[in-house]
N, C-alpha and C positions, 0 to 999 in steps of 0.2 A: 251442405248449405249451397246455393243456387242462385242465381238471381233471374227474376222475371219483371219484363216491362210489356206495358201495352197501350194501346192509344187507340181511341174512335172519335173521329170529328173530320174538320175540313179540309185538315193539313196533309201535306202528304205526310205518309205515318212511318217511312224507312228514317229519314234523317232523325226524327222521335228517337225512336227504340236504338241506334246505334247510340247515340249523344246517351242512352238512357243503359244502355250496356257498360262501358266506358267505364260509368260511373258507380256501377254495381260489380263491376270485375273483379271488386275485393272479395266478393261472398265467393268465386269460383272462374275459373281460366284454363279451365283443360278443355273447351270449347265452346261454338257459343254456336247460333240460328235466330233465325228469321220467318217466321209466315206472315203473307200479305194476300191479302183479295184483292186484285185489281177492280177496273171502271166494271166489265164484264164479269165481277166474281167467280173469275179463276183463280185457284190458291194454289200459292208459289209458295214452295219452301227451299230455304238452302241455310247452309249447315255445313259444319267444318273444325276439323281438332286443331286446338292452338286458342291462341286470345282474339279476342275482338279484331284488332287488327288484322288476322288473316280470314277474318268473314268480311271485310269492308275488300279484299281484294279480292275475295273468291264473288263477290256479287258485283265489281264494275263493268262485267259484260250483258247484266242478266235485268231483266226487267224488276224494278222496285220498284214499280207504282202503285200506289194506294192508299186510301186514307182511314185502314182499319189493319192493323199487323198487330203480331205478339209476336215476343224475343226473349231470349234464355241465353247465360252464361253460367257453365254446366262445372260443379264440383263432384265428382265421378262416385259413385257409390254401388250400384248395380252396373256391372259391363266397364271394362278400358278405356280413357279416354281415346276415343276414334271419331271418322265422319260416319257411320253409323250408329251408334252411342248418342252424339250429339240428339241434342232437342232444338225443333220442335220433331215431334213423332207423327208420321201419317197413320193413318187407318190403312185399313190392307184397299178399299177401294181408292184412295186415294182423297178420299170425301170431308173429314177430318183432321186438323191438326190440332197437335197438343202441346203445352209448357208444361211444365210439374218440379216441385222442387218438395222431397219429402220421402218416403219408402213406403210401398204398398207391401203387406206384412203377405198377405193372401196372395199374390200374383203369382205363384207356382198353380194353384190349384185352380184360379181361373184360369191360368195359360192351358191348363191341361184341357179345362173343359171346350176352350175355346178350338182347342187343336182338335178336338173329335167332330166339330160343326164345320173344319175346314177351315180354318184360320191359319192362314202363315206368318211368321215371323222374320225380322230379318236381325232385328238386333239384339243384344242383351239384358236390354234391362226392361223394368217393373213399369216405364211411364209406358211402351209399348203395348204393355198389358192392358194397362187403362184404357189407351182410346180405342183399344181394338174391342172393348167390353162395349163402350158409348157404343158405337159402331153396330154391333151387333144387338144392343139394345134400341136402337133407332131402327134399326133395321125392320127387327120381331116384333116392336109393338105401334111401328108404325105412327111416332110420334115424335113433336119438338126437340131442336137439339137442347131446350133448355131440362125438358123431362125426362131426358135419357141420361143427363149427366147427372141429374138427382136422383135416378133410378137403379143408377151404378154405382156413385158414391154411398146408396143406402147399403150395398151389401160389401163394401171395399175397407179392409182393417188398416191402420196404419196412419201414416201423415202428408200434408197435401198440401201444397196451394199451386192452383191449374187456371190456364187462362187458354181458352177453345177458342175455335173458328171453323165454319162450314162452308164450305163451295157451293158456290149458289145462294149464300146468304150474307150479303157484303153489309149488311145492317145491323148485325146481331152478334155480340160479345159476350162470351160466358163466364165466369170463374166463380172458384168458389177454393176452401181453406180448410182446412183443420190439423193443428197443431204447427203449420209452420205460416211465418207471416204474410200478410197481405194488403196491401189500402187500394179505395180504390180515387183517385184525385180529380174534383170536379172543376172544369176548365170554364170557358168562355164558350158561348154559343151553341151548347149542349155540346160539347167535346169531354170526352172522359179519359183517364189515364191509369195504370195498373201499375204498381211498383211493390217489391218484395220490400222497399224503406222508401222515404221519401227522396232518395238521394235524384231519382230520375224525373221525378215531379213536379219539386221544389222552383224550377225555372219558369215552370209555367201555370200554377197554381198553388195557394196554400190552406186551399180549401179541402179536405181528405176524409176520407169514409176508413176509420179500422174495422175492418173484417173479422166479426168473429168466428170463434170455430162452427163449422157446419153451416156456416153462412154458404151460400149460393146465389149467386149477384148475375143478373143476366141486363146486359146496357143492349137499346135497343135506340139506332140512330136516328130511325124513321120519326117517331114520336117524342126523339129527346128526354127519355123514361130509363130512371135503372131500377128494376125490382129485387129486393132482396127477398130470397124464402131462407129459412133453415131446411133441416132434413126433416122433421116433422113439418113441414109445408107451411111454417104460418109467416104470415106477410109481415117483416120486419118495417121501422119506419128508419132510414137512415140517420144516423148520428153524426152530423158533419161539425167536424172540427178545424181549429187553423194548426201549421204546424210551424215550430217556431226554428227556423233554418234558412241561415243566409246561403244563397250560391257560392260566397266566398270561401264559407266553411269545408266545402267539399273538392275544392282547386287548391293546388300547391302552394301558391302565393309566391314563388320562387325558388320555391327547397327543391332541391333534388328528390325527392320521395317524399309521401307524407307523415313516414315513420320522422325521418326527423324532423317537419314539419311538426308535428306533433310531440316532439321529447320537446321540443322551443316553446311550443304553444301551453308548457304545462303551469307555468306564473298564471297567466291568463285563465286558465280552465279551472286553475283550485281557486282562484278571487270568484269565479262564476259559480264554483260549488258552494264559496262559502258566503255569497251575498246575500246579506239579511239574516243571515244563521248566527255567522261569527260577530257579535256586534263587542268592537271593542270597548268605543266609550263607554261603552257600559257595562264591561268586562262580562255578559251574557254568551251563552249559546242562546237560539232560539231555532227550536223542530218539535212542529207542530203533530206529525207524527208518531213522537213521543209523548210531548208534554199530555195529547190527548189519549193516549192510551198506558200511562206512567201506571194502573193501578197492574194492569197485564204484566209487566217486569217486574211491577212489586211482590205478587205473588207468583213470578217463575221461579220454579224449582231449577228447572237449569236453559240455557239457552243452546240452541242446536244450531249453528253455524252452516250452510249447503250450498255450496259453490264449486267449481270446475277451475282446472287451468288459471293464468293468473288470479282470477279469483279468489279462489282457495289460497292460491299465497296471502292475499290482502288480507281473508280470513283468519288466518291463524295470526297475524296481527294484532286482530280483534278480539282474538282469546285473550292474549297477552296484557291487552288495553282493560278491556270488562272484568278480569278473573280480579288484576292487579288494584284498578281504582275502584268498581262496583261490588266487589267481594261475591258475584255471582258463578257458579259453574259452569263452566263452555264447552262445548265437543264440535269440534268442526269435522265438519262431513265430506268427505267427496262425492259428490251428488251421484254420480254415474255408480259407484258400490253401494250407497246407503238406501236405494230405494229395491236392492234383490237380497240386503242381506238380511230380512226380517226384523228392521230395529224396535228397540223396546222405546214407542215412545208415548209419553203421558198428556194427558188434557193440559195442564198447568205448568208445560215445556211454552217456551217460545221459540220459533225459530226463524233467524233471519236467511234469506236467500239473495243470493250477488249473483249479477250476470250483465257484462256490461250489454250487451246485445236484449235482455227482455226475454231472448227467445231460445236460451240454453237448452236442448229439450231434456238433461238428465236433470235440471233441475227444477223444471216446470214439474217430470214426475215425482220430485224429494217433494216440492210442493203439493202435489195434491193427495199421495200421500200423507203426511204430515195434517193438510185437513182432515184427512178421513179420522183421524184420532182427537178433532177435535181443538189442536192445536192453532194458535195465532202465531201468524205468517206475517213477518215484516221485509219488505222489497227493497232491495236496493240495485236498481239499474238505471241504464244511463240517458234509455231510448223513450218518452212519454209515449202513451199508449199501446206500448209493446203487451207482449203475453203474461211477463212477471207482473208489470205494473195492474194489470189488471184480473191476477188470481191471489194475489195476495189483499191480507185486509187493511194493511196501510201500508207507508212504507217512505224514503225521501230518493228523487230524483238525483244523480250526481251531478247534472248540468257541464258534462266535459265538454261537449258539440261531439260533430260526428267524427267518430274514429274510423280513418279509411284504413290504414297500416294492419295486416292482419295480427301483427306482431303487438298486443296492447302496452302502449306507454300512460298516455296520462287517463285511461281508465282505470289503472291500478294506484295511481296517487290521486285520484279523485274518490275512489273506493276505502282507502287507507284513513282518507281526510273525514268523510260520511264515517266511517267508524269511532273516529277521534272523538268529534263531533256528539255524536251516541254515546260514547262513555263519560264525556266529560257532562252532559246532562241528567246523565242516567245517575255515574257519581253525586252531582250536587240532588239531585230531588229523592233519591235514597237515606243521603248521608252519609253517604262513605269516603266520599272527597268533602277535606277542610278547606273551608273560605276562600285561605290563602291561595292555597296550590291552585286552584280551582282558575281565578281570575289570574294566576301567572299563567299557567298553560294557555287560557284564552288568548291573553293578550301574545304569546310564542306562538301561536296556531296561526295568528295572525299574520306574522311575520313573516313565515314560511316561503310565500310566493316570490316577495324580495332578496332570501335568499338562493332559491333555486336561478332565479338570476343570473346570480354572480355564480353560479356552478355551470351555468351552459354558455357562460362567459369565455369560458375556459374550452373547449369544445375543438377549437385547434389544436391545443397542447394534447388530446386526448386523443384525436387524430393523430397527428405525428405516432405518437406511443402505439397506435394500435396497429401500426403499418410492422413490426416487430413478429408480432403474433399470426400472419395467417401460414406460418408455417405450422402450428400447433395441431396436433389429430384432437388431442386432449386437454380438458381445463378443470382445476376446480375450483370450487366455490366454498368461502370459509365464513362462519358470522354465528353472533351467540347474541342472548337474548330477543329484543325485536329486532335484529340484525341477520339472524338465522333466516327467517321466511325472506328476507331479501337477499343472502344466496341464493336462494333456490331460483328467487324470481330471475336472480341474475344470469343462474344457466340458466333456464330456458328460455331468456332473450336470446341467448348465444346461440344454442342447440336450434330454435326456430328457424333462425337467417342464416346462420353462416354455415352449416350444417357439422359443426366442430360440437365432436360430444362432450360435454358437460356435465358436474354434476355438485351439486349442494349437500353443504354438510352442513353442523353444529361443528364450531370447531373444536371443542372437548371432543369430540367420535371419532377425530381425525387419527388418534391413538390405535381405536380398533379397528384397524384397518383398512381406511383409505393410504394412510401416508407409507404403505406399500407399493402404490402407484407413484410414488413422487421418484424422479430422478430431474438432470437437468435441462431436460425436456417438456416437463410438464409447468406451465404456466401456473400461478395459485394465485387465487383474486381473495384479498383477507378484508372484508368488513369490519375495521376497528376504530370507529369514532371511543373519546376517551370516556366510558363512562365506567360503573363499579366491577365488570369485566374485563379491565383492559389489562391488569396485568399478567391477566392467566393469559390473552390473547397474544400479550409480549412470548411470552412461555414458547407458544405455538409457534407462534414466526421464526423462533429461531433453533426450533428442531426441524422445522423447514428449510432453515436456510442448511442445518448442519449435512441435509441431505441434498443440496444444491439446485433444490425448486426454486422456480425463477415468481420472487413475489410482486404482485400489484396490490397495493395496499390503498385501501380509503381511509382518512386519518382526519380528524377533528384539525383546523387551525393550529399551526403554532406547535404539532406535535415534534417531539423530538425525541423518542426512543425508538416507534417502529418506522420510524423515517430515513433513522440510521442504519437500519439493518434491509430495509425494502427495495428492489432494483427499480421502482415505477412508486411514486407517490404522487394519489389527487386527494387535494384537500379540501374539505368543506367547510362551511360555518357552521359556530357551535351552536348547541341547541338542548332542548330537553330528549334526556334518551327515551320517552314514548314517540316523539316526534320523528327520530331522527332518521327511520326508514325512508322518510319522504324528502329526506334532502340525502341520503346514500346508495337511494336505487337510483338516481340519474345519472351518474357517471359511469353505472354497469349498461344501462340504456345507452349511452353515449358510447362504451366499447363493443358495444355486441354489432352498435350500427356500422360502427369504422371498421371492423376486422369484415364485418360482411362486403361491406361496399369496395374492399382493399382484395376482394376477393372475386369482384366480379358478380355476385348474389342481389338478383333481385328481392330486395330487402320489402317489400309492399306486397309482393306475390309469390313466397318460398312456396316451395315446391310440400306440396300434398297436403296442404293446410289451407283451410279457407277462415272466416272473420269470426264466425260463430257455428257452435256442432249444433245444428235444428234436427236431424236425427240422428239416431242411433250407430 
């Protein structure tokens, strides 16, 4: 994952694309670039390994004038992060530059053919490949840089979104997409803007064009014109949309990071998931999504679950939630195995796909897949007119706002809450949840945001505790029932930022074989709010303690058995135990952030992980 900005109009276009980088550094920081045409359209490129910040110093001696530039901060996939590596990529004459964010699957085999015509290369990767292809196809046929980039992309396998520039043509802006994202943002005054999300946009427009795949957009300043083709040549008409994003949203507001900006932000972001859904007065759910497609669940045979990374944790929540209240069958998938191992899947499956990003690409492919068999596809991500939002055949928005932290927090309890949500509707227009239960859990779903509150209330006391722990190599993670998929989530907040390996169990498994690894060194984080599990989880804590693992325990209010035996207790408000995930993964969010931050770890930009996998 990548990030690309771009800008054509009046303005000078370096301050743009830096302010526009900045802001997109979540998607990738192992280096970033710059191309600009100046007044005389000469094209300047410069480019540099490290974050934004060391392109804003590698460029205060160098000319950045111009009022037509693209820019890329680079998440390494072909080639090391270096200053060659780095994008934008010249053409061997120097005539072209390029952004690219995606993997050309082909780029050996055109490298090859290009090396027998004379083409050199100087760096490693696949985007190299591409402009030197443009290049040579501009070259041989003697035509537009907007025909040679559709000339090229017709025979290039793989995923893309590219934003060009030619020397000698200070008017003319190309891009084009397929399979990773792209908008493109209509300004003031025929001024246009490129962004891989709206993050870089949003300042100066909220007017936006999504890109679809094979779309090829060429803005032309002279005439204040953007034309869209696909790869079959035919003339799109643009779909301009607003997008609905405050500049606030994407500034820290004060927080040190916006990871914990964002564990703070999560009361707010589940009232914004659950506005107009959750209606209490009137003890309803209400999603439309469902209610309009209720006979599709009626007659599913089972429902198929396909999500990645956090995701997949909230998922198999949702097993838990649907199997227990809808009496339906659920298989959750990890998108990235499910779409090579040849699944058996039937017309009369449903399956739901999560991705807070829109643009997961293993699950985009569980997705179309999944169509090929016929199957109805319901979306749950977070980003409006992302790529899920729009291959799937319905689906409901989680409305968290933008998650900049690559580490996801409240898109996994806004994700959990959309499931809830789903089950409890699904339950009552079935028939498998009674009246009663029905309208209590509504009215506790409600509540939720109020208590998570009073949990990040507490947020110092959890600090202090975590300053304890960054001596730790090792941690584990313990929880049973819906408590389980929130160890897990809880090591890999851990394992993410602080780079302390981690690992989740069920705590019944802890028998076979993990608690081999316990002595009094190893840290054990035990999920045990009180519900019909708790005394076996007493059980566990204290063949834990008999072998001197040092416990942090999350415990219900007012508990008083594993409180006594536990060397760290945080406690939450009680709740119903479907719920309870969403008020006991905050305090593992709250440790993973304190031990990273206690550790020196840039917690917003851990090392070799970017916001969303867009490929492979």
């Amino acid at each position: 994952m990548c990030g690309i900005v771009g800008y054509i109009g009046k303005r000078e276009a370096y301050p743009i694309l830096i302010k526009g980088l900045h802001r997109l550094e979540y998607r990738g920081y192992d280096s970033a670039g710059v191309a600009l045409l100046d007044s005389k359209a000469n094209l300047h490129v410069y480019k540099t390994r490290g974050k934004v910040v060391n392109l804003e110093n590698y460029c205060k001696d160098k000319n950045v004038s111009g009022t037509i530039g693209i820019a890329h901060t680079r998440w390494a996939t072909h080639g090391e992060p270096s200053d060659v590596n780095a994008h934008p990529h010249y053409s061997q004459s120097e005539t072209l530059a390029l952004i690219h964010n995606g993997i050309i699957e082909n780029y050996l085999s055109l490298k090859q053919m290009l090396e027998r015509k004379g083409y050199k290369f100087v760096s490693q990767t696949d985007t190299e490949v591409l402009v030197q292809f443009i290049e040579y196809i501009k070259t041989e046929n003697k035509c537009s840089l907007y025909e040679a980039v559709h000339q090229a992309l017709s025979q290039v396998i793989g995923a893309y979104a590219i934003g060009v520039l030619e020397k000698g043509n200070a008017d003319t802006l190309v891009a084009a997409r397929k399979g990773s994202p792209l908008i493109v943002g209509i300004g003031e005054a025929g001024e246009y803007f490129l962004g891989s999300d709206a993050s870089p946009i949003v300042e100066y427009t909220k007017d936006v064009i999504y890109l679809n795949d094979e779309d090829i957009v060429e803005i032309r300043r002279g005439v204040g014109e953007i034309m869209i083709k696909n790869l079959s040549n035919v003339v799109l008409k643009p779909q301009v949309q607003k997008i609905r994003m405050d500049l606030s949203e994407i500034e820290k507001g004060g927080f040190a990071h916006f990871m914990l900006k964002e564990i703070f932000e999560q009361p707010k972001s589940l009232m914004m998931c659950m506005n107009g859904r959750v209606q209490s007065e009137l003890q309803e759910i209400m999603l439309s999504g469902i209610r309009d497609n209720i006979e599709k669940f009626r007659n599913a045979r089972r429902i198929l679950i396909s999500a990645c990374g956090t995701s997949w944790h909230a998922a198999l929540i949702g097993k838990y939630l649907i199997e227990y209240y809808c009496k339906i069958p659920v298989e959750v998938e990890v998108a990235s195995e499910f779409r090579y191992r040849n699944p058996v899947i039937f017309e009369d499956d449903v399956m739901i796909a999560i991705s807070q990003s829109g643009e997961t690409a293993d699950t985009l492919a569980a997705i179309e897949l999944a169509k090929e068999k016929g199957t109805f596809i319901y979306g749950i991500c977070n980003v409006v007119g992302s790529s899920v939002a729009r291959a799937t055949h319905s689906g409901t928005y989680t409305h968290a706002g933008p998650e900049i932290g690559v580490a996801s927090t409240k898109a996994f309890t806004t994700q959990v809450a959309v499931l809830t949500m789903i089950t409890l509707l699904l339950g009552k227009e079935l028939g498998t949840i009674d009246r009663t239960t029905y309208k209590s859990l509504v009215r506790e779903l409600d509540s939720i945001p109020e208590k998570i509150e009073k949990i990040v209330a507490k947020a110092d006391e959890i600090e202090e505790m975590s300053k304890v722990f960054t001596y730790a190599r090792n941690f584990m993670y313990l929880g049973r029932g819906y408590n389980y998929p929130v160890a897990l989530e809880g090591a890999l907040k851990l394992k993410e930022i602080s780079y302390i390996h981690a690992e989740g169990y069920p705590a019944a498994e802890m028998k076979h074989g993990p608690i081999a690894l316990v002595d009094e060194e190893m840290p054990i984080v035990v999920v045990a709010p009180k519900f019909k599990m708790y005394d076996k989880i007493v059980s566990n804590v204290e063949e834990l303690k008999a072998r001197k693992g040092k416990i942090i325990a999350i415990v219900s209010e007012g508990d008083k058995n594993i409180s006594n035996i536990a060397d760290y207790v945080i406690e939450i408000p009680n709740t119903e135990e479907c719920l309870s995930p969403l008020l006991t993964v905050i305090p593992l969010q709250l440790l993973s952030y304190y031990i990273a931050t206690a550790k020196g770890r840039n917690v917003d930009q851990p090392r070799n992980l970017a916001k969303s996998v867009t490929v492979e």
